[in-house]
KOLTORZA-358514 format. One record per residue (C-alpha): x, y, z. Coordinates in steps of 0.25 Angstrom, whole numbers, padded with zeros to 4 digits, always signed. Layout:
// residues N
XYZ;...
This chain:
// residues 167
+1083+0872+0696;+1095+0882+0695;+1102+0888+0706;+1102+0903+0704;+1109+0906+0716;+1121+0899+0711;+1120+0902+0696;+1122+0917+0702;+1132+0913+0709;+1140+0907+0699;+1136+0920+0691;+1142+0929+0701;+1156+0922+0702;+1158+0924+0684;+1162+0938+0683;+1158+0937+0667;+1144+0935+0673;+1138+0950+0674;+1127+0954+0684;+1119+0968+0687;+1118+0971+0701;+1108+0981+0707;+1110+0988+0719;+1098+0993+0725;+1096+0999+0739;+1093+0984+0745;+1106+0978+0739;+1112+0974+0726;+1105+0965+0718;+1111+0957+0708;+1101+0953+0697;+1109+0939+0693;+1107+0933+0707;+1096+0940+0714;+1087+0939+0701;+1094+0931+0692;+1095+0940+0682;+1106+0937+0673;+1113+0949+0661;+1111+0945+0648;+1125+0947+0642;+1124+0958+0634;+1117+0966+0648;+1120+0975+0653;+1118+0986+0641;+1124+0999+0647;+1118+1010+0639;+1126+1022+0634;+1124+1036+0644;+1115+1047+0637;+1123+1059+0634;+1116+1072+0639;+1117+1080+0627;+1112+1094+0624;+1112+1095+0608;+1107+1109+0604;+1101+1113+0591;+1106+1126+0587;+1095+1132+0577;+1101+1137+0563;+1114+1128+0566;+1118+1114+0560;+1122+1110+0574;+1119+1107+0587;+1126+1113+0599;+1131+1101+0610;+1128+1108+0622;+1130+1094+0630;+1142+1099+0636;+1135+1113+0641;+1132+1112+0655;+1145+1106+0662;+1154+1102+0649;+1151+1088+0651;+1143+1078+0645;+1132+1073+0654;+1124+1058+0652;+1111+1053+0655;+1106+1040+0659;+1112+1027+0652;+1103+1015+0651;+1108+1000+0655;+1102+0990+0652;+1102+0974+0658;+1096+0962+0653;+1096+0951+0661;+1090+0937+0661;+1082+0932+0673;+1086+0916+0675;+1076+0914+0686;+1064+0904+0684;+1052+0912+0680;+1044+0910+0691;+1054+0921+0697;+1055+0932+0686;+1042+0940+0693;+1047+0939+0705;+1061+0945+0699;+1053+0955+0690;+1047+0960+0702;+1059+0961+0712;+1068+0969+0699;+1058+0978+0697;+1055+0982+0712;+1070+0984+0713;+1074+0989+0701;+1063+0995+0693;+1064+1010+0692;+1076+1010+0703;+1089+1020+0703;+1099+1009+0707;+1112+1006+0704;+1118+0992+0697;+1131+0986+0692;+1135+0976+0684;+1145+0965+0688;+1156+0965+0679;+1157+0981+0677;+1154+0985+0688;+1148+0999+0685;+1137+1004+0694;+1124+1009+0689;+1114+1018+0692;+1100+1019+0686;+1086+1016+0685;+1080+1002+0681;+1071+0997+0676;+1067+0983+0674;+1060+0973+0664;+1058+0958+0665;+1053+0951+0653;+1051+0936+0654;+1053+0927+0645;+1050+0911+0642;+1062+0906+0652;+1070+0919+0656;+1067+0933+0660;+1074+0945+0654;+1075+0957+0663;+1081+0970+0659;+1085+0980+0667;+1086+0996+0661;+1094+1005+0670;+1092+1022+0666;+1106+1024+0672;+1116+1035+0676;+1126+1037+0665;+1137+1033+0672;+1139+1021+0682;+1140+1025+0695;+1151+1017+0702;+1158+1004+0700;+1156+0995+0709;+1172+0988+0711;+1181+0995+0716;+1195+0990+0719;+1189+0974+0718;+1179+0976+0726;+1165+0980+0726;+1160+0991+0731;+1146+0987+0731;+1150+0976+0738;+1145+0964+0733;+1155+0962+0721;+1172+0959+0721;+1179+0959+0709;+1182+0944+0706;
C-alpha cells in the first residue's frame, strides 16, 4: 500500500515538481497533497488573452477602420483560458469521493490559484471534469480567467500567502 502522505512530502521538498494551489475562502488547498492530483507535465496550458477589438467595415471602402484603440487609446482584453490536467494517483475506491469534494469547491467558483514554480496568481472561474479510467483518473480543470494575473505570490523570499519560502 503506498504512503501518500509521504510521496507528497517528498514532492513538496523537489522544486522541479510543480503543483496548483487553490485558495478558497476556507483555506488554500493544494490538489497534489489534499487530493493527490498530480500535473501532467506539459500542464498547465495558459491560453493566450483575447484582444477587445472593434474592426469596422466601412461600406464602399477596401478596408476596415480599427476603432480598437477608440475609447481610451488603449487596447483592452478579455478572458484567457487556462487549462490543468492532472492525474489522480488515489485508489479508485476514492476517485467519487474526490470528484464530489472538487466540484463542491471548485465547480462554477471565482477563486484564485497559483502555481508553484511561477508563482503568478490567478483569478477565474473553474470548472471541473473527472474522467476515470482502467487504473488512474484524469482530471482537468478549465479556468475563464482575467487577462492578467493578479499578483505574485513571493515577495523578497517570502511568501505572502504564507504557506510558501523560496528554497
Amino acid at each position: 500500500m503506498r504512503d501518500y502522505a509521504a510521496l507528497a512530502a517528498i514532492a513538496a521538498q523537489n522544486p522541479r515538481i510543480n503543483d496548483a494551489r487553490i485558495i478558497t475562502p476556507k483555506g488554500t488547498f493544494s490538489l497534489r497533497s489534499d487530493f493527490g492530483l498530480w500535473l501532467k507535465r506539459d500542464s498547465p496550458q495558459i491560453g493566450k488573452p483575447e484582444t477587445d477589438s472593434m474592426l469596422v467595415e466601412v461600406p464602399g471602402a477596401d478596408f476596415l477602420l480599427d476603432l480598437t484603440r477608440a475609447v481610451d487609446g488603449s487596447v483592452h482584453h478579455k478572458n484567457r483560458k487556462i487549462t490543468i490536467e492532472l492525474i489522480c494517483d488515489r485508489p479508485k475506491a476514492q476517485w467519487a469521493y474526490i470528484r464530489a469534494q472538487l466540484e463542491a469547491m471548485l465547480q462554477g467558483q471565482w477563486l484564485r490559484f497559483y502555481f508553484t514554480r511561477d508563482g503568478e496568481v490567478w483569478a477565474g472561474q473553474l470548472d471541473v471534469e473527472m474522467t476515470p479510467g482502467e487504473y488512474k483518473a484524469s482530471v482537468k480543470i478549465t479556468a475563464t480567467c482575467d487577462p492578467w494575473p493578479k499578483e505574485h505570490y513571493f515577495v523578497l523570499g517570502v511568501s505572502k500567502l504564507g504557506t510558501d519560502k523560496i528554497a
